[in-house]
Chimera marker file (.cmm) of the C-alpha trace (Angstrom):
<marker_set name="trace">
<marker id="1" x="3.133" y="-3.143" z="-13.178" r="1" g="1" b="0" radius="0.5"/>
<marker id="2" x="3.738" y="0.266" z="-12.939" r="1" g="1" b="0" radius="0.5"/>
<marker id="3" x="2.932" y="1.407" z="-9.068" r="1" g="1" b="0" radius="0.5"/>
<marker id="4" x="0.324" y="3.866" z="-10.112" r="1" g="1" b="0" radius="0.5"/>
<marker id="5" x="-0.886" y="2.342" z="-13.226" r="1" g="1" b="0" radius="0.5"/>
<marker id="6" x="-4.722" y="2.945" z="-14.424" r="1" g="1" b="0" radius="0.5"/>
<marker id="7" x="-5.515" y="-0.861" z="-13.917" r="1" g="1" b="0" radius="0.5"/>
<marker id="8" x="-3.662" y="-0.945" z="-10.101" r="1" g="1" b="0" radius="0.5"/>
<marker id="9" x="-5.847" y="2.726" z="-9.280" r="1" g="1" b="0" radius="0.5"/>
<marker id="10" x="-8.896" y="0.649" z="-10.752" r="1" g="1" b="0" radius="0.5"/>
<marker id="11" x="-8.909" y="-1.907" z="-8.434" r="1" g="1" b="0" radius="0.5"/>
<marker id="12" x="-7.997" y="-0.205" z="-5.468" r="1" g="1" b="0" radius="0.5"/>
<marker id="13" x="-10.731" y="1.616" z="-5.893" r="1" g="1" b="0" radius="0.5"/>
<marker id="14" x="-12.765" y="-1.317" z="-6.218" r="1" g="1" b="0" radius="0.5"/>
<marker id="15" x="-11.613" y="-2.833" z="-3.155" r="1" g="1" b="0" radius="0.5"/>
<marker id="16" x="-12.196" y="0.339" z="-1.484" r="1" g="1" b="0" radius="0.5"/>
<marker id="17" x="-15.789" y="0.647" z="-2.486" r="1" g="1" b="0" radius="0.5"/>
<marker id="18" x="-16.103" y="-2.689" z="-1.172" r="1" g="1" b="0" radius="0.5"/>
<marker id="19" x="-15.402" y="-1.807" z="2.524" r="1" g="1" b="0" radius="0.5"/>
<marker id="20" x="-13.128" y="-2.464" z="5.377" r="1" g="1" b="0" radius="0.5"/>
<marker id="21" x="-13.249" y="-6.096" z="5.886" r="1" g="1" b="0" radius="0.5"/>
<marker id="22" x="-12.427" y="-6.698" z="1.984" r="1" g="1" b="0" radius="0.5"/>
<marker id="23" x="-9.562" y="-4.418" z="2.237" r="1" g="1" b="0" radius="0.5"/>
<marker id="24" x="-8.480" y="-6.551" z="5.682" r="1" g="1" b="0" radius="0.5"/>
<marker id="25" x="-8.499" y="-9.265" z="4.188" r="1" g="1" b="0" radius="0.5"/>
<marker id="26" x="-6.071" y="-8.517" z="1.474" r="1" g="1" b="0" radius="0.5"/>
<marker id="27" x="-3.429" y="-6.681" z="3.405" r="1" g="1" b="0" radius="0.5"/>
<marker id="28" x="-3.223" y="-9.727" z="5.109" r="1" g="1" b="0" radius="0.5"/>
<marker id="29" x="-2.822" y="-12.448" z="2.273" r="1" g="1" b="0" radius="0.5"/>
<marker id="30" x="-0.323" y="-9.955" z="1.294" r="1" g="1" b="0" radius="0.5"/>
<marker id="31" x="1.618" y="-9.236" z="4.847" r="1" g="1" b="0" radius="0.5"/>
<marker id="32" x="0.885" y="-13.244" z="6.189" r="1" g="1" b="0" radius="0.5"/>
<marker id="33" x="0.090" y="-15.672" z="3.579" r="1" g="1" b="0" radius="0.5"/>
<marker id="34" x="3.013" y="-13.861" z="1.042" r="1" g="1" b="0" radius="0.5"/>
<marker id="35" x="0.540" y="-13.057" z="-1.807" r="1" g="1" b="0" radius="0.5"/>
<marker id="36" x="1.656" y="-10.370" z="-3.900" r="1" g="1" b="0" radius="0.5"/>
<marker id="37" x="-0.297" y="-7.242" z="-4.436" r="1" g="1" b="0" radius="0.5"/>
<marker id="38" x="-1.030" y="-7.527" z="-7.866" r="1" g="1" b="0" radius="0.5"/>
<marker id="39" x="-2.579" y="-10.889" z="-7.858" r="1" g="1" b="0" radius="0.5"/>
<marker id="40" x="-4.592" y="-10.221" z="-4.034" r="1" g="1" b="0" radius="0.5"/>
<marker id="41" x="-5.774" y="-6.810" z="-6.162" r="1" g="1" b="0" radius="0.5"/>
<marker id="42" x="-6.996" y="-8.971" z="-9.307" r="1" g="1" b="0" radius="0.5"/>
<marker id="43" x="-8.559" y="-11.910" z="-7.085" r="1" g="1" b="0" radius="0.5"/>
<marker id="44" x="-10.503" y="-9.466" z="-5.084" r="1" g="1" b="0" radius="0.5"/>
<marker id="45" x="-11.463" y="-7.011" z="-8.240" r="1" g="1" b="0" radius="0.5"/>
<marker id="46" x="-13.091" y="-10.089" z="-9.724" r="1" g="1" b="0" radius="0.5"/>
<marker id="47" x="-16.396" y="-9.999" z="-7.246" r="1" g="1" b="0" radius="0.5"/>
<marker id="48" x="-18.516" y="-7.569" z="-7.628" r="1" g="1" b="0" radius="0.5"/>
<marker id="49" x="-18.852" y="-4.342" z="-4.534" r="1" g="1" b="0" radius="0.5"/>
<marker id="50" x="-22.854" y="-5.776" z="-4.498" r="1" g="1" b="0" radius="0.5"/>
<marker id="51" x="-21.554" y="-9.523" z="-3.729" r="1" g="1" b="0" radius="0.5"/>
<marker id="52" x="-19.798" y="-8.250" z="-0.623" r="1" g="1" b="0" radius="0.5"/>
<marker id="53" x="-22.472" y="-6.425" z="0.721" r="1" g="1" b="0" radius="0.5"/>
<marker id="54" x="-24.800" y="-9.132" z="-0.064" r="1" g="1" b="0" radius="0.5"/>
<marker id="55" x="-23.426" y="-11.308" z="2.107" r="1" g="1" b="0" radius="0.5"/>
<marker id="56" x="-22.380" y="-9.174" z="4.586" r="1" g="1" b="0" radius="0.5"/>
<marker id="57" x="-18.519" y="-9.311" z="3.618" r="1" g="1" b="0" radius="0.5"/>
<marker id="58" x="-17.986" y="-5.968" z="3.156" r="1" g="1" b="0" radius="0.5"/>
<marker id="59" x="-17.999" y="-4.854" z="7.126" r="1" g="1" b="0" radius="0.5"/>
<marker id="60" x="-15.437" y="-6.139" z="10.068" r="1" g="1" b="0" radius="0.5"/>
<marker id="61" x="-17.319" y="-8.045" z="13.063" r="1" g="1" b="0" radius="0.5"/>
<marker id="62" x="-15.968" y="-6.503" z="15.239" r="1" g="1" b="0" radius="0.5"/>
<marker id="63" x="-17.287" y="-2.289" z="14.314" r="1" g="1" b="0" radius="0.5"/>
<marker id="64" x="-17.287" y="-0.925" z="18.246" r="1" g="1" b="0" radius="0.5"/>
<marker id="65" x="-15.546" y="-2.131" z="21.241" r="1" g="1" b="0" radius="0.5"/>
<marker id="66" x="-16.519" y="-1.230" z="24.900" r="1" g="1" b="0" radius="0.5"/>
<marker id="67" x="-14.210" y="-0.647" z="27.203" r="1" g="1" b="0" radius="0.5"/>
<marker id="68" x="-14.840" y="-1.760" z="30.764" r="1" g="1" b="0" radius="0.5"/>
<marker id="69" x="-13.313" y="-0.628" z="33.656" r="1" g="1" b="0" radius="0.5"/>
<marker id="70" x="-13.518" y="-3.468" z="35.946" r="1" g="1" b="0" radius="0.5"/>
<marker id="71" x="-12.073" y="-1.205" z="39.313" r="1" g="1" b="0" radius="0.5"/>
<marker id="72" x="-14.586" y="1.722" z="39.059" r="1" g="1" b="0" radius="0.5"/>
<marker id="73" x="-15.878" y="3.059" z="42.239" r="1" g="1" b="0" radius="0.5"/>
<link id1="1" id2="2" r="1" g="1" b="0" radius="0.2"/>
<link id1="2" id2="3" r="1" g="1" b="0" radius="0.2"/>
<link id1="3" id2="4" r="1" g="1" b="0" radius="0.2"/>
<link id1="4" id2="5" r="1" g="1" b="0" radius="0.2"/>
<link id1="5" id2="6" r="1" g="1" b="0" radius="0.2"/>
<link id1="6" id2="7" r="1" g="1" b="0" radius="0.2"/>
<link id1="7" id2="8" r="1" g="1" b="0" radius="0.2"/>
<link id1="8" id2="9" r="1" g="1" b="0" radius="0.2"/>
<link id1="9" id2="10" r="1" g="1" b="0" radius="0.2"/>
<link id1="10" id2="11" r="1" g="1" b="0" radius="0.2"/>
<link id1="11" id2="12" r="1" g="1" b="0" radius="0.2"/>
<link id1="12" id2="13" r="1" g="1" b="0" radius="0.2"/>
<link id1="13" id2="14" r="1" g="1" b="0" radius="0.2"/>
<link id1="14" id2="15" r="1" g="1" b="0" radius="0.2"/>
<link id1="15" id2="16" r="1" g="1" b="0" radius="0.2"/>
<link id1="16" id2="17" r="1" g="1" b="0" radius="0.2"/>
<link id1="17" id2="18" r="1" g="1" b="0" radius="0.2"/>
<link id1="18" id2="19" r="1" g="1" b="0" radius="0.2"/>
<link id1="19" id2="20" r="1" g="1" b="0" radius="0.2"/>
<link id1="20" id2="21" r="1" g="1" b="0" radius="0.2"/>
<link id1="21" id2="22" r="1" g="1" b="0" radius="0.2"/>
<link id1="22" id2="23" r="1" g="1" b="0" radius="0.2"/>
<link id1="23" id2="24" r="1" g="1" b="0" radius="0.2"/>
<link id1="24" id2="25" r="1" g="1" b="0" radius="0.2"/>
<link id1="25" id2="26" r="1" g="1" b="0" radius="0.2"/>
<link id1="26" id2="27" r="1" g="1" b="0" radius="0.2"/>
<link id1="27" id2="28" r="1" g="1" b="0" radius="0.2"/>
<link id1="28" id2="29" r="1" g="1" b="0" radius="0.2"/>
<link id1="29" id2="30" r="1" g="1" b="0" radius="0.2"/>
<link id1="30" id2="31" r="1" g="1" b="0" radius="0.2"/>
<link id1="31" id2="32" r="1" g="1" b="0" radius="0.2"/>
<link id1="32" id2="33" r="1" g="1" b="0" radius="0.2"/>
<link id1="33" id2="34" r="1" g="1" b="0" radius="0.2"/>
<link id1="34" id2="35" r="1" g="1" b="0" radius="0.2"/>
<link id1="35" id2="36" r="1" g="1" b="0" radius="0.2"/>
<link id1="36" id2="37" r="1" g="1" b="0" radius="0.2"/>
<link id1="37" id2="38" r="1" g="1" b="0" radius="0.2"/>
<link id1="38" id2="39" r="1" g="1" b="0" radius="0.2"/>
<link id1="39" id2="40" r="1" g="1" b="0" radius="0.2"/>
<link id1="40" id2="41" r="1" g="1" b="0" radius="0.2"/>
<link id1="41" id2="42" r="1" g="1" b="0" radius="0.2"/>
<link id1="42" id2="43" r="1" g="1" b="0" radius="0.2"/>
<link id1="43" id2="44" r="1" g="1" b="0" radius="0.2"/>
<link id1="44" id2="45" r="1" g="1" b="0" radius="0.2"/>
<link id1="45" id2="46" r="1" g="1" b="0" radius="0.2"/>
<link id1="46" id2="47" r="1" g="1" b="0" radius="0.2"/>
<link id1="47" id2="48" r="1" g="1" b="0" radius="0.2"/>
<link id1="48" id2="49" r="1" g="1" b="0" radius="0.2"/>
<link id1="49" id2="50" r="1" g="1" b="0" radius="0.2"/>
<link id1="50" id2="51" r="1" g="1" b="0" radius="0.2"/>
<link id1="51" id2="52" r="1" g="1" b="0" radius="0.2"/>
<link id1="52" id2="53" r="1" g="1" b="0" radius="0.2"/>
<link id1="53" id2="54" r="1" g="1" b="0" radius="0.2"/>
<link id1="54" id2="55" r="1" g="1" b="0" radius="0.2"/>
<link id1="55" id2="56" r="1" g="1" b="0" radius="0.2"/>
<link id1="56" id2="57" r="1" g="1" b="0" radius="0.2"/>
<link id1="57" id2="58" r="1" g="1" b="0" radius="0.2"/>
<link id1="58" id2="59" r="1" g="1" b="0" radius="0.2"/>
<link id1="59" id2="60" r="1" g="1" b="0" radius="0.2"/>
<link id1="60" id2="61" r="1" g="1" b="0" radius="0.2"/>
<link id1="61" id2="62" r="1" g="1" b="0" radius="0.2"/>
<link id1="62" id2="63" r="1" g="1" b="0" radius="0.2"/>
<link id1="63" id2="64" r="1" g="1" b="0" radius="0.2"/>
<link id1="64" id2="65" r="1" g="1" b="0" radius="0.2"/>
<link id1="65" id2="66" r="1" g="1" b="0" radius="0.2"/>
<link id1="66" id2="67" r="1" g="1" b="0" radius="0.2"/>
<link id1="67" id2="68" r="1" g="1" b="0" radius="0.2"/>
<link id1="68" id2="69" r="1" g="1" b="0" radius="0.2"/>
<link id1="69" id2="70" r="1" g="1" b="0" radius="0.2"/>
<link id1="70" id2="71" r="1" g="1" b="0" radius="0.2"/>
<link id1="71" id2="72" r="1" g="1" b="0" radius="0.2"/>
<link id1="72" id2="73" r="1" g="1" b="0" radius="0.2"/>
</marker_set>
């Protein structure tokens, strides 16, 4: 597929819409599990942006972190 083809813009732009966890998720099948982009991008395209947010799948659990500075006088 060519790298910036209509279809591969499409679906980034899907996955995008869907939020950061979504996005996560794939860049890791890709980097860990050895998935190739293509196929992550098609898998992913096929739910719809309102699934994710339905259930809550379309933000990270972990959205702030507090740092705590245990020797603070």
């Amino acid at each position: 597929m060519n790298p910036r083809s209509p279809r591969r813009q499409r679906l980034v732009a899907h996955l995008h819409a869907a939020g950061p966890r979504p996005v996560l998720e794939l860049l890791l099948e890709v980097a860990v599990d050895g998935a190739t982009l293509d196929a992550a991008l098609e898998r992913y395209g096929e739910i719809p942006v309102s699934v994710y947010r339905a259930i809550a799948a379309d933000t990270l659990p972990v959205e702030k972190l507090a740092v705590i500075d245990g020797d603070a006088a």
